[in-house]
N, C-alpha and C positions, 0 to 999 in steps of 0.2 A: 621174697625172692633171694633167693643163696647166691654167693656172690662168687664168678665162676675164675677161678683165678691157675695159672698157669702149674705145673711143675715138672722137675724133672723126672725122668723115668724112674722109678724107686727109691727115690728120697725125699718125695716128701717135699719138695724146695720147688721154687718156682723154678722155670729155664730162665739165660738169659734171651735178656731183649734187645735187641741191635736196629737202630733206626738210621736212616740217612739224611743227614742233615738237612737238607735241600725239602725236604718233609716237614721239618719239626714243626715249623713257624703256622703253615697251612695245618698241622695234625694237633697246635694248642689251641689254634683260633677257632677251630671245629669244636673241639670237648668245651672250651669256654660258651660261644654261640647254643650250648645246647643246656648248660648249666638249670637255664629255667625249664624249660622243653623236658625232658630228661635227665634229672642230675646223676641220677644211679649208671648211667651210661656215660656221661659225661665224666664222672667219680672214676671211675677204671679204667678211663682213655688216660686223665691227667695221671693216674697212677703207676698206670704201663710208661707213658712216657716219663716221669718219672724216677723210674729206676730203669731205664733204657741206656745202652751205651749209646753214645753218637759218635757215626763216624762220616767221613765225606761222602759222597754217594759215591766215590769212583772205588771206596773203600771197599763200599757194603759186599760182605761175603756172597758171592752165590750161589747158596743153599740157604741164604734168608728171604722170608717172607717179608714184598715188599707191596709197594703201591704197585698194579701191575704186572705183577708174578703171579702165575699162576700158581697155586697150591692144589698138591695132590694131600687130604688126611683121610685116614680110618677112624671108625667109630668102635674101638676095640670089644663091644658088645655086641655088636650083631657084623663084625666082617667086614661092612658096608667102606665102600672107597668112595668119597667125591670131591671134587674139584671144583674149587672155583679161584677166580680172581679178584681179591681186593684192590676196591676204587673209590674216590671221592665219591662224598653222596648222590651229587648230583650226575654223575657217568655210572650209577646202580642200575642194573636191568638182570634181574634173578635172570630172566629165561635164556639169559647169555652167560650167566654164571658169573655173574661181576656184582658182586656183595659191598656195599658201603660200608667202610673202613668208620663208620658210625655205628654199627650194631654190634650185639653182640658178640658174635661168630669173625666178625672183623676186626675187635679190639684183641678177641682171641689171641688170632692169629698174626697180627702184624711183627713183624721185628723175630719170630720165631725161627730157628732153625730144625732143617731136617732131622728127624729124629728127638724133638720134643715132642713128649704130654704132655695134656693137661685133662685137667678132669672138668667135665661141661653139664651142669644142671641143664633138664630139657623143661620146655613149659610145662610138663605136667610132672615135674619134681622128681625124676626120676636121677637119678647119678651115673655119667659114661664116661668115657676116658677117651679123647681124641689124641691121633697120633699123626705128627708132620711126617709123610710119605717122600714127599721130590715134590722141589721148589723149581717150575719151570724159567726158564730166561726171560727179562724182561717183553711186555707186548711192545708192539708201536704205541707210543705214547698217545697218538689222538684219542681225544674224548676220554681219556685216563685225569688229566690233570685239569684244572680252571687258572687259565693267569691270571 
């Protein structure tokens, strides 16, 4: 498996990543918790966070992909727009479009901003270029987060 890692549009570089603090502590114990389970996924959560900036949550830009933001990206090979919302594993339900910030498409995305690529291996090894579209306003927090 290729390992799908961010960048910015025409260079070759990853984007930055911007996380909110209020996140971090819940978003290590996740990548940790999954170490044996998953480490290749667990490997590019600790990675992303990582090289992430942290800022306060009141900070966090709003054009960042957050816990709860809905994200608009393109599949810059076939057109395709879709949306969804990054969430704790446990608040995931695809058919509501709320993706666990534990897979891949959610490590993605997290901490991104409007207007980053990245280029995304699909499971049958093919190479496509995702692009951040509009980063919707926070949801109501229920069933987004676990105290």
């Amino acid at each position: 498996m290729t390992e799908q890692r961010p960048t910015s549009r025409g260079t070759g570089r990853r984007p930055r990543v911007v996380i909110a603090d209020d996140c971090l502590d819940k978003l290590e114990a996740l990548a940790e918790g999954a170490i044996h389970r998953n480490p290749d996924l667990a490997d590019r959560l600790l990675g992303e966070l990582g090289r992430a900036r942290i800022v306060a949550a009141a900070k966090l830009p709003a054009n960042v992909v957050a816990i709860g933001r809905a994200v608009t990206y393109r599949d810059e090979s076939t057109g395709q727009e879709k949306t969804v919302t990054p969430v704790f594993p446990e608040a995931a339900d695809i058919s509501r479009g709320r993706v666990s910030v534990l897979t891949p498409i959610g490590i993605a995305l997290i901490g991104l901003a409007e207007g980053a690529s990245l280029p995304w291996d699909t499971r049958d090894g093919k190479r496509r270029v995702l692009t951040v579209l509009r980063v919707a306003p926070q949801e109501a927090t229920e069933g987004l987060e676990a105290g």
